[in-house]
N, CA, C and O atoms as a CHARMM CRD file, in Angstrom:
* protein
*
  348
    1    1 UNK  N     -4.56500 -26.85800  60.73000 PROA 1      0.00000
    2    1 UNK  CA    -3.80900 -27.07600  61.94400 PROA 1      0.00000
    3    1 UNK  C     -2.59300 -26.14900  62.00200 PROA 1      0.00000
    4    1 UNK  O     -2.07300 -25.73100  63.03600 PROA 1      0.00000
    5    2 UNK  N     -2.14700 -25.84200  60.52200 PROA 2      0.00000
    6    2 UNK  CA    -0.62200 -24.87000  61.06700 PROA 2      0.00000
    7    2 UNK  C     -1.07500 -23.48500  61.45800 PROA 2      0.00000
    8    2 UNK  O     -0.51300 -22.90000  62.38400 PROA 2      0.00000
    9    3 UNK  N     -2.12400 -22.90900  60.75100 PROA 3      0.00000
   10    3 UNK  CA    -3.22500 -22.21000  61.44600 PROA 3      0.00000
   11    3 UNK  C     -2.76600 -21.75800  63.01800 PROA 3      0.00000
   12    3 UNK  O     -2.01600 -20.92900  63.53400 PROA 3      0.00000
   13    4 UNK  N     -3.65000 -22.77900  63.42700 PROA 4      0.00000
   14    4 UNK  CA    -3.56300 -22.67900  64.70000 PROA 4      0.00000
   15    4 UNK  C     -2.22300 -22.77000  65.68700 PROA 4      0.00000
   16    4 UNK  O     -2.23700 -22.26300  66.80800 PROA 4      0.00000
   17    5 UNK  N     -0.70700 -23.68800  64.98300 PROA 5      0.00000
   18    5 UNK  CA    -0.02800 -23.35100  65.89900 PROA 5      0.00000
   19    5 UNK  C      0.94000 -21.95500  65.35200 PROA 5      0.00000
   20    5 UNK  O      2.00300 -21.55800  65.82900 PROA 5      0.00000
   21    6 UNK  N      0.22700 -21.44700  64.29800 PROA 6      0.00000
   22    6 UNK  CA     0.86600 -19.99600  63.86800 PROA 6      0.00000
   23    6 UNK  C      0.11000 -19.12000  64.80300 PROA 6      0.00000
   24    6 UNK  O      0.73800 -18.08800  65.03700 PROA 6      0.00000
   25    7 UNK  N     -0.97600 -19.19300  65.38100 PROA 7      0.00000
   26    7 UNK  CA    -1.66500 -18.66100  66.02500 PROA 7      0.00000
   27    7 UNK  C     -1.14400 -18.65500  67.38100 PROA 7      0.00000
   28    7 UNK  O     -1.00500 -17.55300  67.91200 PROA 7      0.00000
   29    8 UNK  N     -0.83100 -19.70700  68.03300 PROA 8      0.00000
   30    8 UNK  CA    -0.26800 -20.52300  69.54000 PROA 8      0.00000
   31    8 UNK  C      0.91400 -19.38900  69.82700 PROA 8      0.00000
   32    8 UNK  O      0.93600 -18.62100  70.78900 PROA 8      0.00000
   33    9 UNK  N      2.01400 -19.48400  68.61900 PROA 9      0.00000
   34    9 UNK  CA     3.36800 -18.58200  68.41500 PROA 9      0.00000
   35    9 UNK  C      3.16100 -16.91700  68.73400 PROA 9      0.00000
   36    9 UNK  O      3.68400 -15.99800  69.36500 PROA 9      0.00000
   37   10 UNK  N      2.33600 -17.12600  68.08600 PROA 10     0.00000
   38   10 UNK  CA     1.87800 -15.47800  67.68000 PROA 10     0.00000
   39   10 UNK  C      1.59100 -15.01300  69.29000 PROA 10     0.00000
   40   10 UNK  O      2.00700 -14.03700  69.91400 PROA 10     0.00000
   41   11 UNK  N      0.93900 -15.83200  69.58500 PROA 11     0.00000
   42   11 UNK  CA    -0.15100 -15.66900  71.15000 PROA 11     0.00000
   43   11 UNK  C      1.14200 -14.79000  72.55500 PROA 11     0.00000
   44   11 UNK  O      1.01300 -13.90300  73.39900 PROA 11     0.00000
   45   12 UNK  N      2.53300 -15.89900  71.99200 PROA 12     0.00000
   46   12 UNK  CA     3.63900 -15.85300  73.08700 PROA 12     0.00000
   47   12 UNK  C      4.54900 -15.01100  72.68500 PROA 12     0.00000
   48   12 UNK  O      5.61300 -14.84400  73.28000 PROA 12     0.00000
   49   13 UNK  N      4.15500 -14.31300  71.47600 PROA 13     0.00000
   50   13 UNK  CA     5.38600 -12.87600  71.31600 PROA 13     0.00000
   51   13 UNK  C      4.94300 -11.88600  72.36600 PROA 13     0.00000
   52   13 UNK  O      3.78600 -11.81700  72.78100 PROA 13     0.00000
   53   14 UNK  N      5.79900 -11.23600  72.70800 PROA 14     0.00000
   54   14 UNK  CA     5.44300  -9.92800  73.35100 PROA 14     0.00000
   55   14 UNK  C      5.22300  -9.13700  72.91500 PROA 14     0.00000
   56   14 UNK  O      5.84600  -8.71800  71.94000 PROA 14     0.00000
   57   15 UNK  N      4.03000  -8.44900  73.54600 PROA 15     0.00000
   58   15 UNK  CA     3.09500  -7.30100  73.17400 PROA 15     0.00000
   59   15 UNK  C      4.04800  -6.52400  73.28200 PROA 15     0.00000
   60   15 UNK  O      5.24500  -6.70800  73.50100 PROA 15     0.00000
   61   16 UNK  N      3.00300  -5.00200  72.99400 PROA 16     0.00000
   62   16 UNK  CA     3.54200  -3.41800  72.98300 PROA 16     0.00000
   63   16 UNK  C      3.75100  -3.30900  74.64600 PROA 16     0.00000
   64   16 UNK  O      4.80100  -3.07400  75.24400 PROA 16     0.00000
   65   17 UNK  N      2.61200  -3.51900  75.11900 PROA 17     0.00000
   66   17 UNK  CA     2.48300  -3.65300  76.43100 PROA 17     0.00000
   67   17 UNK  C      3.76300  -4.36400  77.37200 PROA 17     0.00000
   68   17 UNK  O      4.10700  -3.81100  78.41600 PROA 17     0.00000
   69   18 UNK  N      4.07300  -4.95400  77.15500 PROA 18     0.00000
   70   18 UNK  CA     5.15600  -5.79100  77.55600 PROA 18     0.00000
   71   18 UNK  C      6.46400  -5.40500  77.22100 PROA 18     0.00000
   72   18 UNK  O      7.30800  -5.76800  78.04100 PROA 18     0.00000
   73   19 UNK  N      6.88000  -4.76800  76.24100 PROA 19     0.00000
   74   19 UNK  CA     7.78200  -3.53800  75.83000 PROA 19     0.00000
   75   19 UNK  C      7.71000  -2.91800  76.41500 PROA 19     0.00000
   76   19 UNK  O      8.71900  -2.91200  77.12000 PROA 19     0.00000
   77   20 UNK  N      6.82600  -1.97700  76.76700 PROA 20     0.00000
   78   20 UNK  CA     6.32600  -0.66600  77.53900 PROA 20     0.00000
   79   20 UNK  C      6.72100  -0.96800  78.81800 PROA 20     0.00000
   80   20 UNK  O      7.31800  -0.11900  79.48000 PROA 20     0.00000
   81   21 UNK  N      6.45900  -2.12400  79.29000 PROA 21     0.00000
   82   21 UNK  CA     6.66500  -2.50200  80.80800 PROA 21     0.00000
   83   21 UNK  C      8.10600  -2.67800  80.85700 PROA 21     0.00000
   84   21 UNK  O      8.80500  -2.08100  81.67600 PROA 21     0.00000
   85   22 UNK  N      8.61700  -3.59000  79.88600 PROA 22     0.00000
   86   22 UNK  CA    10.51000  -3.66200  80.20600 PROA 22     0.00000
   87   22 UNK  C     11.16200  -2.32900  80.48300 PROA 22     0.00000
   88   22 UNK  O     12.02100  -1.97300  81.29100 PROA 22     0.00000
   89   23 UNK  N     10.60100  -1.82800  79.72400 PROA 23     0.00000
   90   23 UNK  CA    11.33200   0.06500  79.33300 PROA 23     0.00000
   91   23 UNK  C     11.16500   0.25900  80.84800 PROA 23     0.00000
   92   23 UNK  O     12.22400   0.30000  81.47300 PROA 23     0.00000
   93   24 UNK  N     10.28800   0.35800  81.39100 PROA 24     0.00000
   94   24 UNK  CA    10.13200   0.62000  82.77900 PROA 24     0.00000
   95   24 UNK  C     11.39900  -0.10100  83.72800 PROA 24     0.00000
   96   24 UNK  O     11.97300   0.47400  84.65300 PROA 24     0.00000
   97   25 UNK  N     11.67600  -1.50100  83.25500 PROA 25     0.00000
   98   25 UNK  CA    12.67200  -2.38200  84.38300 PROA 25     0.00000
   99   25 UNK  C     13.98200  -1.32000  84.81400 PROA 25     0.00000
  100   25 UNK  O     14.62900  -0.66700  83.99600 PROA 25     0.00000
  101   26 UNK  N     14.22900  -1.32700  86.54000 PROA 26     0.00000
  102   26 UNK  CA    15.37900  -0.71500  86.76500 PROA 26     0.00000
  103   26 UNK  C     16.56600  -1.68500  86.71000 PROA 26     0.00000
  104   26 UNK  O     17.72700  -1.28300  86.63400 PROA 26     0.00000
  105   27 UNK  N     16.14100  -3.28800  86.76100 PROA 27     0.00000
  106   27 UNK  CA    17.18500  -3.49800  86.78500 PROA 27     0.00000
  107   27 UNK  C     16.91400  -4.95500  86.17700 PROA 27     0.00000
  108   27 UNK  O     15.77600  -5.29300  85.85200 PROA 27     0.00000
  109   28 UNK  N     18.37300  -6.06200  86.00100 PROA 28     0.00000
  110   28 UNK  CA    17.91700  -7.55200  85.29500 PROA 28     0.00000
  111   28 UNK  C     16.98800  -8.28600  85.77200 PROA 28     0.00000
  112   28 UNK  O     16.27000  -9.00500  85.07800 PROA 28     0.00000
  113   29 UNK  N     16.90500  -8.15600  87.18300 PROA 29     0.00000
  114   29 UNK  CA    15.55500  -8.87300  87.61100 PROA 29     0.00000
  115   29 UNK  C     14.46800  -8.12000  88.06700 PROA 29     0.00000
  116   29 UNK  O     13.65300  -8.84200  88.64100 PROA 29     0.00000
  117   30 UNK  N     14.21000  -7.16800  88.03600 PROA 30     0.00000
  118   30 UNK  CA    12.78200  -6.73200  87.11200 PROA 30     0.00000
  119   30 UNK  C     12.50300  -6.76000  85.62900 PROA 30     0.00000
  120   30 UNK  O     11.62700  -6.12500  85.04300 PROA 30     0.00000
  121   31 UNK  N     13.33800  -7.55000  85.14300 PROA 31     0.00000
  122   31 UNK  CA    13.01900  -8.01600  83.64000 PROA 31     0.00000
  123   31 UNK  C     12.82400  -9.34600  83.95900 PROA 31     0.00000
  124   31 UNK  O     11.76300  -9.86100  83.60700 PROA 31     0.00000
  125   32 UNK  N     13.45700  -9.85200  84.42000 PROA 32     0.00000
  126   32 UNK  CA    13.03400 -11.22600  85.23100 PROA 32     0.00000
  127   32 UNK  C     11.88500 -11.40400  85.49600 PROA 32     0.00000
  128   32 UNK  O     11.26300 -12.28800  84.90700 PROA 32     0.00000
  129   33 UNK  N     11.39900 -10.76100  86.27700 PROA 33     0.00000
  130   33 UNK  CA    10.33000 -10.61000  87.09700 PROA 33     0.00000
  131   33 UNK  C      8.99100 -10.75100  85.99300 PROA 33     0.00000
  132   33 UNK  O      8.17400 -11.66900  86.07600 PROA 33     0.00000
  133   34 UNK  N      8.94600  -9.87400  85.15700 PROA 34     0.00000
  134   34 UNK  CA     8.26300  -9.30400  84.11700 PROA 34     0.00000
  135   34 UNK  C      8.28600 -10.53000  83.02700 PROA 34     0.00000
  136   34 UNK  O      7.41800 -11.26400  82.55400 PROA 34     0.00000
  137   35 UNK  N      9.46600 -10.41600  82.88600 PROA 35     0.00000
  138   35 UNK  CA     9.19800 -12.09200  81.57200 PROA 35     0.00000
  139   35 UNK  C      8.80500 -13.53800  81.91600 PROA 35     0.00000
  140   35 UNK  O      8.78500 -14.45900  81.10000 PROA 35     0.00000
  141   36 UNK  N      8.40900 -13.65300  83.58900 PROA 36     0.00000
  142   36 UNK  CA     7.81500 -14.61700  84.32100 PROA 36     0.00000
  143   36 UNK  C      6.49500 -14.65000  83.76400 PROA 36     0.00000
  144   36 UNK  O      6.22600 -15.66900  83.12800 PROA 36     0.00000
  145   37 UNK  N      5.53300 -13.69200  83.86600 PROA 37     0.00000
  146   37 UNK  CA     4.34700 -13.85600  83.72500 PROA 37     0.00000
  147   37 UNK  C      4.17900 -13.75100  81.82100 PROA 37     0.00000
  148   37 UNK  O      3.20200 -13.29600  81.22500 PROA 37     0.00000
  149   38 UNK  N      5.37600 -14.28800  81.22900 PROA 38     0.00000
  150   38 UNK  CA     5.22000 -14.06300  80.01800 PROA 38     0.00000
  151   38 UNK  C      5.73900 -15.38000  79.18900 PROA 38     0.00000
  152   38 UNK  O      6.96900 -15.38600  79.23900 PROA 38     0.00000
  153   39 UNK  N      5.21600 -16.54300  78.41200 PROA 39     0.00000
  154   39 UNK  CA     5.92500 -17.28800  77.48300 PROA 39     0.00000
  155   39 UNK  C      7.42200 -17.67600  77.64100 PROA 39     0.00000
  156   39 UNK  O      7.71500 -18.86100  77.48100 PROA 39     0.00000
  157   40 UNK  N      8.79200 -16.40400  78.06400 PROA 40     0.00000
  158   40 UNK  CA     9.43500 -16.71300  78.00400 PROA 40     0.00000
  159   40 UNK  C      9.90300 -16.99800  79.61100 PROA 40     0.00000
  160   40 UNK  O     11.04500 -17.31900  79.94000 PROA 40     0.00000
  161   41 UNK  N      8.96700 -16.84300  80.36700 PROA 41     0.00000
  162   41 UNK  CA     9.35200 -16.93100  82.14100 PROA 41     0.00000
  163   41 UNK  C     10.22500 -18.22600  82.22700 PROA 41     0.00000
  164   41 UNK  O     11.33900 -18.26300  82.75000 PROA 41     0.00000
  165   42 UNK  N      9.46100 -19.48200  81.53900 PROA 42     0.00000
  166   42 UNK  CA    10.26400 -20.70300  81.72700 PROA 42     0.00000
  167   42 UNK  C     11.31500 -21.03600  81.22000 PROA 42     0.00000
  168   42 UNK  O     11.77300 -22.16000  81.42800 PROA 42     0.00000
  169   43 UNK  N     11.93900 -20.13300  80.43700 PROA 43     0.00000
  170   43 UNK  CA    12.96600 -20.04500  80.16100 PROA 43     0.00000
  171   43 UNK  C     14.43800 -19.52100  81.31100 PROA 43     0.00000
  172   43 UNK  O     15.54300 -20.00000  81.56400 PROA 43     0.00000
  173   44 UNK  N     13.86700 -18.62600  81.63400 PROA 44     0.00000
  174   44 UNK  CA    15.07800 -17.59500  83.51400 PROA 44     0.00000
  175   44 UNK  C     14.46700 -17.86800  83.93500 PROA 44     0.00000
  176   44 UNK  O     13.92900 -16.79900  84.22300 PROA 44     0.00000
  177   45 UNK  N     13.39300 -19.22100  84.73100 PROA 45     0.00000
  178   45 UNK  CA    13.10100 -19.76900  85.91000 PROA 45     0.00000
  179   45 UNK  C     14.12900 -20.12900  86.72000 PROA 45     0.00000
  180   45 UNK  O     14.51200 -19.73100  87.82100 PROA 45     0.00000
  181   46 UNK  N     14.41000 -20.75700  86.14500 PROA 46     0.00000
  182   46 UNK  CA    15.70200 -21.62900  87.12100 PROA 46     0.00000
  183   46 UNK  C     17.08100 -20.70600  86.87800 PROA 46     0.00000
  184   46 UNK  O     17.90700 -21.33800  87.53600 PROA 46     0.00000
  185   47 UNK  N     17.71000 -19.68500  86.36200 PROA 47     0.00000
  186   47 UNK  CA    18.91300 -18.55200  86.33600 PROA 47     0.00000
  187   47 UNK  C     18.36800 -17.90700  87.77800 PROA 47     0.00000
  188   47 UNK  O     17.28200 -17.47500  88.16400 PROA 47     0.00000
  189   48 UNK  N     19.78700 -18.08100  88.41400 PROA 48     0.00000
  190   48 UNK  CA    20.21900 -17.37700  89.79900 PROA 48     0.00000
  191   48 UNK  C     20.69300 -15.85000  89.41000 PROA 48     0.00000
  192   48 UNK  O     21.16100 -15.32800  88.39900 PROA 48     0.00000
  193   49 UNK  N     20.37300 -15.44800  90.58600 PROA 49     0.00000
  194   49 UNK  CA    20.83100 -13.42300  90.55900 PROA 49     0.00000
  195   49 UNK  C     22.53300 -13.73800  91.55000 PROA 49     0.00000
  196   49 UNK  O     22.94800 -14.38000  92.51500 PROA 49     0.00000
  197   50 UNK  N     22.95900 -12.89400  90.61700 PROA 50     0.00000
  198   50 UNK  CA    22.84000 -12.06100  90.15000 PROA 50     0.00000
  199   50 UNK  C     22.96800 -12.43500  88.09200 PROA 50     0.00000
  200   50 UNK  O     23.92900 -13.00100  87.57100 PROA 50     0.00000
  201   51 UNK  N     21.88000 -11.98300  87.43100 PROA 51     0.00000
  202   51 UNK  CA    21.50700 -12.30700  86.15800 PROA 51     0.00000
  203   51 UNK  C     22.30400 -11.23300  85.68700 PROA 51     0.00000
  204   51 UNK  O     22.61600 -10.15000  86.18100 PROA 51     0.00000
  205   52 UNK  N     22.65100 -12.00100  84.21800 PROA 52     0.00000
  206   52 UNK  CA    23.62500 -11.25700  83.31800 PROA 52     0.00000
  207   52 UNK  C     22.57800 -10.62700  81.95200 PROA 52     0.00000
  208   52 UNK  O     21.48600 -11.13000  81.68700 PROA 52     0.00000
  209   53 UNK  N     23.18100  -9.44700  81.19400 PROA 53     0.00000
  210   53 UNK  CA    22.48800  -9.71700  80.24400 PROA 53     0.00000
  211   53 UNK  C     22.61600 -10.66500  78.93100 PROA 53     0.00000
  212   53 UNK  O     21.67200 -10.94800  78.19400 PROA 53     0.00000
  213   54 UNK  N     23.52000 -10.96200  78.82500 PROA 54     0.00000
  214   54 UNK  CA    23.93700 -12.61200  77.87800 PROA 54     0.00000
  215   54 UNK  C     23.34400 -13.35800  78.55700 PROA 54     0.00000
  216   54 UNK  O     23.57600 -14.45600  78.05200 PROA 54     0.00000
  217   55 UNK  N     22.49900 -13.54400  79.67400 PROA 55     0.00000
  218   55 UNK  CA    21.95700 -14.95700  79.87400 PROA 55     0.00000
  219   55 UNK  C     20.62900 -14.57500  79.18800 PROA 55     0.00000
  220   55 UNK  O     20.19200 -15.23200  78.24200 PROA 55     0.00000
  221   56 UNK  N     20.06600 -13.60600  79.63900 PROA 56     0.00000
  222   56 UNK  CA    18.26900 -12.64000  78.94800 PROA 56     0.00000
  223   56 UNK  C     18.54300 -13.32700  77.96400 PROA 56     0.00000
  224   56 UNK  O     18.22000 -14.50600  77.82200 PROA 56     0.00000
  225   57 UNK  N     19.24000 -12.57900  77.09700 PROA 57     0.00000
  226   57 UNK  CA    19.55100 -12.87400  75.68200 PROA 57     0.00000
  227   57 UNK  C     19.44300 -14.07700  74.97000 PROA 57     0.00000
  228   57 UNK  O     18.97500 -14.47200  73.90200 PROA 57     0.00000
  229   58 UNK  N     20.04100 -14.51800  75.93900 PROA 58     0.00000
  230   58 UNK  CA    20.42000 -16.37300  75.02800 PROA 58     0.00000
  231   58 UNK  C     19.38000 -16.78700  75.49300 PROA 58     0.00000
  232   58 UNK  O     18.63200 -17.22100  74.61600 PROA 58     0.00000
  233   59 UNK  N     18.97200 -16.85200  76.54100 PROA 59     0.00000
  234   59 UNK  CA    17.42700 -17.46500  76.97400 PROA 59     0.00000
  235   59 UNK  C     16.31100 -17.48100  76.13400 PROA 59     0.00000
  236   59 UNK  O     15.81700 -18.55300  75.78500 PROA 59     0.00000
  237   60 UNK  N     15.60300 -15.77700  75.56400 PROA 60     0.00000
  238   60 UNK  CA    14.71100 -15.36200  74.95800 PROA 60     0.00000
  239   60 UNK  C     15.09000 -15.54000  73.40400 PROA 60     0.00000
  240   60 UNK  O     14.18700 -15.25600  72.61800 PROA 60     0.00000
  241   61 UNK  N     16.23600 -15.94700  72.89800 PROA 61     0.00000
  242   61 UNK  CA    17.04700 -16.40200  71.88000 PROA 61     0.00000
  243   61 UNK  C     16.56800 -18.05300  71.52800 PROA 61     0.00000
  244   61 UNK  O     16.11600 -18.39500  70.43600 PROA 61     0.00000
  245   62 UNK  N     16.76100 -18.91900  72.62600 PROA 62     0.00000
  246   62 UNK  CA    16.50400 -20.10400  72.38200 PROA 62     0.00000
  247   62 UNK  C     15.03900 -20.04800  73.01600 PROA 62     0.00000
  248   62 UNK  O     14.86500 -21.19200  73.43500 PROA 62     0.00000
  249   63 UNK  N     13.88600 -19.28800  73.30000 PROA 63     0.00000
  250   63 UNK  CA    12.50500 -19.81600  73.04800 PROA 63     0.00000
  251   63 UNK  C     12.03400 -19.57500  71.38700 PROA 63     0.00000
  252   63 UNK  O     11.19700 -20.21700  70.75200 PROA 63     0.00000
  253   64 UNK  N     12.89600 -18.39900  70.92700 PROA 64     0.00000
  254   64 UNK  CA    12.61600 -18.14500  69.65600 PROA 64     0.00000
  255   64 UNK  C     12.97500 -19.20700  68.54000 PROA 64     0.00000
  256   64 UNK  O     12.21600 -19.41000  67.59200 PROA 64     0.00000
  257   65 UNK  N     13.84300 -19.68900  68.66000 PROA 65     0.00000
  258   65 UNK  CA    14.25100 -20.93400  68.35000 PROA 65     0.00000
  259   65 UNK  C     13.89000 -22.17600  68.63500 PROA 65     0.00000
  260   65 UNK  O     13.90100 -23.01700  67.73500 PROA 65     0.00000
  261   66 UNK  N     13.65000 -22.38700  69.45500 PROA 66     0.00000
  262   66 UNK  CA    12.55700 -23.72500  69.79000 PROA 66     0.00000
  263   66 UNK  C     11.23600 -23.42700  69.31200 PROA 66     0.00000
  264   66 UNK  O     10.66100 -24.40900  68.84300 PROA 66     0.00000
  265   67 UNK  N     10.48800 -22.17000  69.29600 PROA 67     0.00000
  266   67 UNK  CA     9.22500 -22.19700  68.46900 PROA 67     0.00000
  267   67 UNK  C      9.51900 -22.52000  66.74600 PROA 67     0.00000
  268   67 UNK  O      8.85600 -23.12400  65.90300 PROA 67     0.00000
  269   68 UNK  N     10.41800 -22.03200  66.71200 PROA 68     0.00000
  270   68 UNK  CA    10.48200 -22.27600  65.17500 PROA 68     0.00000
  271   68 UNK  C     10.78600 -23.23400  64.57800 PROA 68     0.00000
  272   68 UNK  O     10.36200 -23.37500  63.43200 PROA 68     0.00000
  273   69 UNK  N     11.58200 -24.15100  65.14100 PROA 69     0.00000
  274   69 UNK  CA    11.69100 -25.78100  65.51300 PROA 69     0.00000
  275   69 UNK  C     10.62400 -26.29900  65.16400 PROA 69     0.00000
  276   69 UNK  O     10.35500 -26.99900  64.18800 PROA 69     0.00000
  277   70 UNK  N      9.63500 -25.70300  66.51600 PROA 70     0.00000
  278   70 UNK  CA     8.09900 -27.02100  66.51700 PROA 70     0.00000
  279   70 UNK  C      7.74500 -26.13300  65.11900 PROA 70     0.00000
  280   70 UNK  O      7.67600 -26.87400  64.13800 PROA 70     0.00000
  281   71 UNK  N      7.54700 -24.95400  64.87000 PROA 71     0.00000
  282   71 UNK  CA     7.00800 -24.71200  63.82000 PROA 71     0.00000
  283   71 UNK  C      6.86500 -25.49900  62.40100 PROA 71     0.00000
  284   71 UNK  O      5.87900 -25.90900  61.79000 PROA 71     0.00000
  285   72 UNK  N      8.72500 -25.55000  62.04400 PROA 72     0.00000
  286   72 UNK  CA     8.85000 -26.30700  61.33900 PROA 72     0.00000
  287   72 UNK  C      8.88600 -27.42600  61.04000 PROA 72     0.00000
  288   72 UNK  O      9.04700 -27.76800  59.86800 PROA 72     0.00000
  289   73 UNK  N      8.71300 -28.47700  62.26200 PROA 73     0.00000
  290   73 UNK  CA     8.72400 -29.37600  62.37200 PROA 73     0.00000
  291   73 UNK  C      6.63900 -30.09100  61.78900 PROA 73     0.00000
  292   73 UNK  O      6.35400 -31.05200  61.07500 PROA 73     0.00000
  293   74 UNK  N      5.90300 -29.30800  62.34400 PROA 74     0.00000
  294   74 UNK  CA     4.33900 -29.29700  62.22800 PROA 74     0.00000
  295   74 UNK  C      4.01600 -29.06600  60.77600 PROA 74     0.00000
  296   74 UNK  O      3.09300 -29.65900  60.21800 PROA 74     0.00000
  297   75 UNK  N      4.98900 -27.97500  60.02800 PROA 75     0.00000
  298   75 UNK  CA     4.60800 -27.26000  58.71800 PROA 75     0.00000
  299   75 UNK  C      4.43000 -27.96900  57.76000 PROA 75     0.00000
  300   75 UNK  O      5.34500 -28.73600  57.45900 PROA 75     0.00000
  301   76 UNK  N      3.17800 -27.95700  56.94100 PROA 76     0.00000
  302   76 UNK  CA     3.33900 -28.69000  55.56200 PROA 76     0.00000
  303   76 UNK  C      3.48900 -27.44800  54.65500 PROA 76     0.00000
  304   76 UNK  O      3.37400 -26.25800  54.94900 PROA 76     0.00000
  305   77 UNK  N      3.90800 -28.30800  52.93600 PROA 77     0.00000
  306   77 UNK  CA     3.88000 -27.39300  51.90300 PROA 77     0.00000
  307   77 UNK  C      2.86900 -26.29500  51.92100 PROA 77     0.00000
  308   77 UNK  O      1.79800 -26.36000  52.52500 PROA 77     0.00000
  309   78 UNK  N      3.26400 -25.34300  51.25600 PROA 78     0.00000
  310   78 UNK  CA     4.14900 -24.87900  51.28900 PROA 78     0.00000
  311   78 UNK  C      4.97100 -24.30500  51.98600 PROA 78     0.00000
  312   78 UNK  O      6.05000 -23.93500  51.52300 PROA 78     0.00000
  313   79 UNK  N      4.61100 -24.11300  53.27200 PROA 79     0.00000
  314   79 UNK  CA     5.22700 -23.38500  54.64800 PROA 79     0.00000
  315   79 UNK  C      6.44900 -23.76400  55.07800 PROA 79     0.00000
  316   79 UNK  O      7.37300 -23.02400  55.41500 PROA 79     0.00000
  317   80 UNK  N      6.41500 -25.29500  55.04800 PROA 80     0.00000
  318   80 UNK  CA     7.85700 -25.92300  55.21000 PROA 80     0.00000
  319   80 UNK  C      8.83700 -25.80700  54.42500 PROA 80     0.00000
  320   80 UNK  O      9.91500 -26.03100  54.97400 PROA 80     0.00000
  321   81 UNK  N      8.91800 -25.36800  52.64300 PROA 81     0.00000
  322   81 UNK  CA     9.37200 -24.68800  52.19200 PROA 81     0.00000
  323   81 UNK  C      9.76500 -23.43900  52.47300 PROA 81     0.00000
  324   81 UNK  O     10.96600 -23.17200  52.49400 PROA 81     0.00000
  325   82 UNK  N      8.73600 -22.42400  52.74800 PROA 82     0.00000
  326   82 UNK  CA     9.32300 -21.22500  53.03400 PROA 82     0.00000
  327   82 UNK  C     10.08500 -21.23300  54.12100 PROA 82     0.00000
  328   82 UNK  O     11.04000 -20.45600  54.09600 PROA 82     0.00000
  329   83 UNK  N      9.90100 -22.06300  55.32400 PROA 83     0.00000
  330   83 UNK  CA    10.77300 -21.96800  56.41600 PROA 83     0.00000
  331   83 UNK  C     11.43700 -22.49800  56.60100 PROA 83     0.00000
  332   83 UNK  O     11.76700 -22.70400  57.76900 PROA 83     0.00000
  333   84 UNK  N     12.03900 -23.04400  55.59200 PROA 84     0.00000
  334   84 UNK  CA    13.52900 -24.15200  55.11300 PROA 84     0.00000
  335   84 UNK  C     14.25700 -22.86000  54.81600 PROA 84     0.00000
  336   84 UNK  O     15.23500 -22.60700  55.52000 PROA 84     0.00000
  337   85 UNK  N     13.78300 -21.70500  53.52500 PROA 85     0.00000
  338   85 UNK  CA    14.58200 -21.39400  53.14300 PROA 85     0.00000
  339   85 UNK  C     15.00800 -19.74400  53.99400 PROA 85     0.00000
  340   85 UNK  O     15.76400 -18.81300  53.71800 PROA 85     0.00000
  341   86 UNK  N     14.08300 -20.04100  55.08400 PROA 86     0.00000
  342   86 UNK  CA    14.25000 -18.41300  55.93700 PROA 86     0.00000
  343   86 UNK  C     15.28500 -19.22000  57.08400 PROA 86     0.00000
  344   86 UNK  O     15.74100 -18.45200  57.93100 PROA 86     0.00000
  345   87 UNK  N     15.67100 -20.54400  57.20000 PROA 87     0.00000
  346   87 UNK  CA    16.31800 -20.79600  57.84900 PROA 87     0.00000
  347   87 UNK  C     17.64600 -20.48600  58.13600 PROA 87     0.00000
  348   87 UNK  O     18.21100 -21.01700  59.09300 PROA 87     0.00000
């Protein structure tokens, strides 16, 4: 089972592709725009424009952090070990 939600995690990082596409953004909300159709969209759903970049940040900051949460929260030995101590 941790398997699979190491797998789930993995699924919602952003690709190369998705890099490639930000590099392209002219501006915060065409990164907006772009991280909608991506894992972290529900995160700047609800952030009004004009968007800062400390909000991106802290946003895509705390999905990374909430995965690692459920992560650790799901993990048995030894995993929950290791991700005690990468904490």
């Amino acid at each position: 089972e941790g398997c699979t939600d190491s797998r789930r995690h993995h699924a919602g990082l952003l690709t190369t592709a998705d890099y490639n596409n930000l590099c392209q953004c002219e501006n915060l909300d065409d990164i907006k725009m772009h991280l909608s159709a991506t894992k972290y969209g529900s995160y700047l759903q609800n952030e009004p424009s004009p968007l800062h970049t400390i909000t991106i940040v802290e946003k895509c900051t705390l999905k990374l952090v909430d995965d690692y949460k459920h992560m650790l929260c799901r993990a048995t030995e030894p995993m929950s070990t290791f991700l005690e101590y990468i904490r």
